[in-house]
C-alpha positions as CSV (number, residue, x, y, z in Angstrom):
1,X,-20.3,21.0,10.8
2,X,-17.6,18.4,10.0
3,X,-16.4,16.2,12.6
4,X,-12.9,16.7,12.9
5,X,-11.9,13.0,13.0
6,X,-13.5,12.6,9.5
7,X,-11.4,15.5,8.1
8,X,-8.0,13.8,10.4
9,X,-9.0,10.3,8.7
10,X,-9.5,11.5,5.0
11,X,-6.9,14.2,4.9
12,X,-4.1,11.1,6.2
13,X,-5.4,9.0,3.9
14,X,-5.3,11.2,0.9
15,X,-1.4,12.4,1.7
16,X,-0.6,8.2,2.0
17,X,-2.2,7.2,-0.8
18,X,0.0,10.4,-2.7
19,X,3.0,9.2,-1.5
20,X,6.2,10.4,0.0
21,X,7.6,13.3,-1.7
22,X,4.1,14.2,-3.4
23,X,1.4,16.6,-1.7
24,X,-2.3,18.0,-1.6
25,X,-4.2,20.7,-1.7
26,X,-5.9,21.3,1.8
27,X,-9.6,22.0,-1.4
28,X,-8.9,18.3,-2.2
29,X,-9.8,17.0,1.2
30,X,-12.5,20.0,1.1
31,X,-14.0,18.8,-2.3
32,X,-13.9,15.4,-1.4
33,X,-15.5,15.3,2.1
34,X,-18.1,18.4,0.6
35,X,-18.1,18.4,-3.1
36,X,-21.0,20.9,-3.0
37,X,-19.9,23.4,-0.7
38,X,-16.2,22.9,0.0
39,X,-15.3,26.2,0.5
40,X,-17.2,26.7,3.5
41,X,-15.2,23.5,4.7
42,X,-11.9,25.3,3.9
43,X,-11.3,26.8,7.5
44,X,-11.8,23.2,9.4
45,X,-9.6,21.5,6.8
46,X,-6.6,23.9,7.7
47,X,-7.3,23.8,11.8
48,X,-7.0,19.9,11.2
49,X,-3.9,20.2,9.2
50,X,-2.4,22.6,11.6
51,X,-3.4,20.4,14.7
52,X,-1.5,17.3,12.3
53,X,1.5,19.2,11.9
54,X,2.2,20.4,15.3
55,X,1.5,16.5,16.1
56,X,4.7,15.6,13.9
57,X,2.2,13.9,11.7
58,X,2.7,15.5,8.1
59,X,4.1,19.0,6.9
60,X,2.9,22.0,5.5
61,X,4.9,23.6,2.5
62,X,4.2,26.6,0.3
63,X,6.6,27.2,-2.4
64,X,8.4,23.3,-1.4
65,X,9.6,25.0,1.7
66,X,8.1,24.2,5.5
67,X,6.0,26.8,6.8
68,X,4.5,27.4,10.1
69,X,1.1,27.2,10.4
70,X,0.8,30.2,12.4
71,X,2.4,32.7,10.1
72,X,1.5,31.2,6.8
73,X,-0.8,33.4,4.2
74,X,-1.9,32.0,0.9
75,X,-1.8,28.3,-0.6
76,X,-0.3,26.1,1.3
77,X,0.6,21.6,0.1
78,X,0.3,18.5,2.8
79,X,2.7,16.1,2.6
80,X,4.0,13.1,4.9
């Protein structure tokens, strides 16, 4: 199991190094931090984002819009 720091670290660091106004994919911290079996990672990566979120510390969007966390089904993009 993935510590969650490592996913908080790498998933910040990935929506800096995008860049204001640009996002990821939640599977891009997944493949990064698992390249082998990222799926199974999928789950911890969105908890993480979630926690993130609620902290004020990035957003979630589907569709360019803000979602919450809580009611949100399908893809979803991290942004600053």
């Amino acid at each position: 199991m993935m510590k969650a720091q490592e996913i908080e670290k790498t998933l910040l660091d990935m929506v800096a190094a995008r860049g204001l106004g640009k996002s990821i994919c939640p599977s891009e911290v997944a493949r990064r931090l698992a390249p082998e079996d990222w799926r199974s990672l999928m789950p911890e990566v969105r908890a993480v984002a979630n926690e993130l979120q609620a902290a004020g510390k990035l957003r979630m969007t589907q569709g360019g819009v803000d979602v919450d966390p809580k009611e949100v089904r399908g893809p979803i993009r991290l942004r600053l």
